[in-house]
C-alpha positions as CSV (number, residue, x, y, z in Angstrom):
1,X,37.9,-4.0,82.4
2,X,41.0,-5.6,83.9
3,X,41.0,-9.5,84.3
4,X,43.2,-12.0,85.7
5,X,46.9,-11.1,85.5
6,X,45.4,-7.2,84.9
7,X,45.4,-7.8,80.7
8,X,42.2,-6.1,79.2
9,X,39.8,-7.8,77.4
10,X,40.0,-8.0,74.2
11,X,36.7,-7.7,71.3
12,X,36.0,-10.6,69.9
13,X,36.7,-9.7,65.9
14,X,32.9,-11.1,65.1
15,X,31.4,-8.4,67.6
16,X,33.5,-6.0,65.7
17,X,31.3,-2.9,65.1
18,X,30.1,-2.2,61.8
19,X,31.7,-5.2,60.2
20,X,28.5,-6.6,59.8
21,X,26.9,-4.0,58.1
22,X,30.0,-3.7,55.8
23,X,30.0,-7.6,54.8
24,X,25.9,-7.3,53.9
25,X,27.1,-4.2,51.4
26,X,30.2,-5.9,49.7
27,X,27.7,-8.8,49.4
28,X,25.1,-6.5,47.4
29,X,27.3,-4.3,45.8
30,X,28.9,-6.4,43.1
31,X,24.8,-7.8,42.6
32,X,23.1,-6.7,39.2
33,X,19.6,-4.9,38.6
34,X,18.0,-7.2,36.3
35,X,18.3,-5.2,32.7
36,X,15.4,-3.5,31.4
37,X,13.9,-4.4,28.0
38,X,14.7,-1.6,25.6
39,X,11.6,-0.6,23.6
40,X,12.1,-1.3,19.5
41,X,13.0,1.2,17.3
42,X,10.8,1.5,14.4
43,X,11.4,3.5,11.5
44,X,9.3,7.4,11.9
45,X,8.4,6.3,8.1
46,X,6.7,3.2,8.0
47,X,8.9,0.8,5.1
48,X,7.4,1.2,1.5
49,X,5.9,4.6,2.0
50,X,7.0,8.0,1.4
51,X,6.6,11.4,2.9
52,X,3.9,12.6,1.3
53,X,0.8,10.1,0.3
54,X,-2.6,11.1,-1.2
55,X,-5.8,10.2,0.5
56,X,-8.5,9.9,-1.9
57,X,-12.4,10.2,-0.5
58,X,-14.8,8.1,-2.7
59,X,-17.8,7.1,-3.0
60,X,-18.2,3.6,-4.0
61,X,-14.7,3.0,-2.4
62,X,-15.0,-0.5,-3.2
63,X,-15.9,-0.4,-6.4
64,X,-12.9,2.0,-6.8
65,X,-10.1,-0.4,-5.5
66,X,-11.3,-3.2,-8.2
67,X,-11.2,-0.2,-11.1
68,X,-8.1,0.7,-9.8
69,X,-6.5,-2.9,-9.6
70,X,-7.8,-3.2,-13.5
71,X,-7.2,0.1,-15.1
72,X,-3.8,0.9,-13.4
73,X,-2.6,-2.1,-12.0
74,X,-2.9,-1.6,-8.6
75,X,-2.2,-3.9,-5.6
76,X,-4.4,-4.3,-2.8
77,X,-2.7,-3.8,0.6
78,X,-5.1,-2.7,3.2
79,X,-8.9,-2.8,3.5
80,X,-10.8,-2.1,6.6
81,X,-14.2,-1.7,6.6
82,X,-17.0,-0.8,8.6
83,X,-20.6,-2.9,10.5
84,X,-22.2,-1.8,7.1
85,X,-19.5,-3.1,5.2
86,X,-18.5,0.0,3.5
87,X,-14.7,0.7,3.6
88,X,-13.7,2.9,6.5
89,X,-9.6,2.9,5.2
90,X,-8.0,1.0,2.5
91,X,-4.7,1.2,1.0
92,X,-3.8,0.4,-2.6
93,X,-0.3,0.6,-4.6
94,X,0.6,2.0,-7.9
95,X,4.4,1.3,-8.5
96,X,6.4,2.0,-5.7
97,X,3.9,4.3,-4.3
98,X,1.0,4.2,-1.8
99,X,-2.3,5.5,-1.6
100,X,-5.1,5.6,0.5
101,X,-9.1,6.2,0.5
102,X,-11.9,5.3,2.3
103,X,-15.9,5.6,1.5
104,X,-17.7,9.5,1.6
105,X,-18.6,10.2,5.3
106,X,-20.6,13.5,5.3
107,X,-21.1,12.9,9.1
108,X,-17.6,12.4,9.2
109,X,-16.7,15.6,7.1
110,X,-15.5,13.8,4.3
111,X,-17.2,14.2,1.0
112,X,-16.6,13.3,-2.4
113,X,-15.7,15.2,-5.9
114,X,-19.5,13.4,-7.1
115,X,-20.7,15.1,-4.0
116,X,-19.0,18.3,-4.4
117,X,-19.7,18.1,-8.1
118,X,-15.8,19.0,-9.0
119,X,-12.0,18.7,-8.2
120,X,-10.1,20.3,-6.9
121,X,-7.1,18.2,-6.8
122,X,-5.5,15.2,-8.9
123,X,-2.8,12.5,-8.8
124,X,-0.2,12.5,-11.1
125,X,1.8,9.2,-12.0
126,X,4.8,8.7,-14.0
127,X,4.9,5.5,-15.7
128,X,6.8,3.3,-17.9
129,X,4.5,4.2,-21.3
130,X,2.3,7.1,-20.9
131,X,0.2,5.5,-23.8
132,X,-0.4,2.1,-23.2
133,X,-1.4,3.3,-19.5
134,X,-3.7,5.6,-20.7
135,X,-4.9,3.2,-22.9
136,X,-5.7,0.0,-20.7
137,X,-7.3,2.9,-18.3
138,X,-9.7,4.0,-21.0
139,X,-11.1,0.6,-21.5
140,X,-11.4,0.0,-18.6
141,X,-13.7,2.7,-18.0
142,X,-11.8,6.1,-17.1
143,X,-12.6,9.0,-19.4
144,X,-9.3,10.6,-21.3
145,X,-9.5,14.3,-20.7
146,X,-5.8,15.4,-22.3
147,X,-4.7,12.7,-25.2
148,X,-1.2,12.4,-24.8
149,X,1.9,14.3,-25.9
150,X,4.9,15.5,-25.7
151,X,5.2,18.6,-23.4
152,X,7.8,21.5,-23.0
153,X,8.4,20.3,-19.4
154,X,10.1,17.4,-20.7
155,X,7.4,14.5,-20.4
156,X,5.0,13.1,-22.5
157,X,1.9,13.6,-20.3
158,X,-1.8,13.3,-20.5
159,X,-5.1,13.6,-18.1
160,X,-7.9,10.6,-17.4
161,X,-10.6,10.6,-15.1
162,X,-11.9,7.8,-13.1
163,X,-15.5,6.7,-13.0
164,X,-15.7,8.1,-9.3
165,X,-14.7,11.6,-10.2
166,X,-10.8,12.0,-9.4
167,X,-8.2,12.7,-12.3
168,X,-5.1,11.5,-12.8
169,X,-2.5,12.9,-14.5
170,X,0.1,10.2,-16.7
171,X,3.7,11.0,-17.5
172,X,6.3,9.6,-19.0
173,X,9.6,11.4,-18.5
174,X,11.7,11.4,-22.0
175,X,13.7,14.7,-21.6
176,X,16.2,16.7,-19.0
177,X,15.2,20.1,-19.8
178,X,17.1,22.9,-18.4
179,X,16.2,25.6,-15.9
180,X,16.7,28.3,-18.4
181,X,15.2,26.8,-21.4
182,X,12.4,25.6,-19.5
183,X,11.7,29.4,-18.9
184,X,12.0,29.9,-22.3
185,X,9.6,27.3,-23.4
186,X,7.1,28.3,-20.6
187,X,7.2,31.6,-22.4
188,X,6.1,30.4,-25.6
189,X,3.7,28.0,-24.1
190,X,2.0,30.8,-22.6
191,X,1.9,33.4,-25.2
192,X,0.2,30.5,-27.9
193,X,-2.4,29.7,-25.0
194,X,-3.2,33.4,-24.7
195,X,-2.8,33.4,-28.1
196,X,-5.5,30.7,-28.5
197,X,-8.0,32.2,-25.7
198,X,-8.3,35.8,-27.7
């Protein structure tokens, strides 16, 4: 639109369009999202335990942690128990190692080798002194099944079972024993026990 003098009008550079818009984005644009908390990593294997841990069902589970804590030395780590009082989980340690039981739960499926009236599985622990173990766990009240000795495997081993019905097996490791005479001494292991059973 002409004016006095016939100059055009010029826009006034704050009417400018889209300059508005543009300063509202160079104001956000350098603005940060407020960072969100990363969740903590935790190790898939909990510290202290390994991949594989035995799970012993017992009856008289609390009874078993104290003859466990005096025959082999165990620590207490974990005890839950249930409205009764019986114990729903505990875990104990032996060594390095963990393991865990709870009370028999028939309702629950769980029974145990009292209640079965055998075993069908035991725990086997390699100590310091296959003796003195086996010893302090006789008078304490486990029954020895196997005295020790010295086996072709390479250990010095024996068998014990609790009062609760679950057997252990104790080893001390005092020789490397190759593949190939470890055959050979399996051999002759077997052919004296056949030996023995004619």
């Amino acid at each position: 639109m002409a004016t006095r003098k016939g100059k055009a009008a010029k826009r006034s550079p704050s009417k400018a369009p889209g300059k508005d818009k543009r300063a509202v984005k160079s104001r956000t644009a350098g603005a940060r999202k407020p960072a969100k908390a990363k969740p903590r990593k935790v190790p898939a294997i909990p510290k202290g335990y390994h991949t594989a841990t035995p799970y012993l069902i017992v009856k008289g589970a609390a009874a078993a942690i104290a003859f466990y804590v005096k025959a082999f030395g165990a620590k207490e780590k974990v005890r839950m128990t249930m409205p009764d009082g019986s114990v729903m989980h505990a875990e104990i340690m032996i060594g390095d190692s963990y393991l865990m039981l709870s009370e028999e739960n028939p309702a629950w499926g769980t029974r145990s080798p009292l209640a079965l009236g055998g075993n069908a599985t035991h725990v086997m622990l390699y100590v310091k002194d296959c003796d003195a173990f086996m010893a302090r766990a006789a008078s304490a009240g486990a029954s020895v099944l196997m005295p020790a000795a010295n086996m072709f495997w390479g250990d010095r081993y024996g068998k014990l079972a609790d009062p609760f019905g679950h057997q252990w097996s104790i080893g001390t490791h005092i020789e490397d024993v190759s593949p190939r005479e470890m055959r050979k001494r399996a051999d002759e292991a077997g052919k004296q026990m056949a030996n023995q059973a004619a």
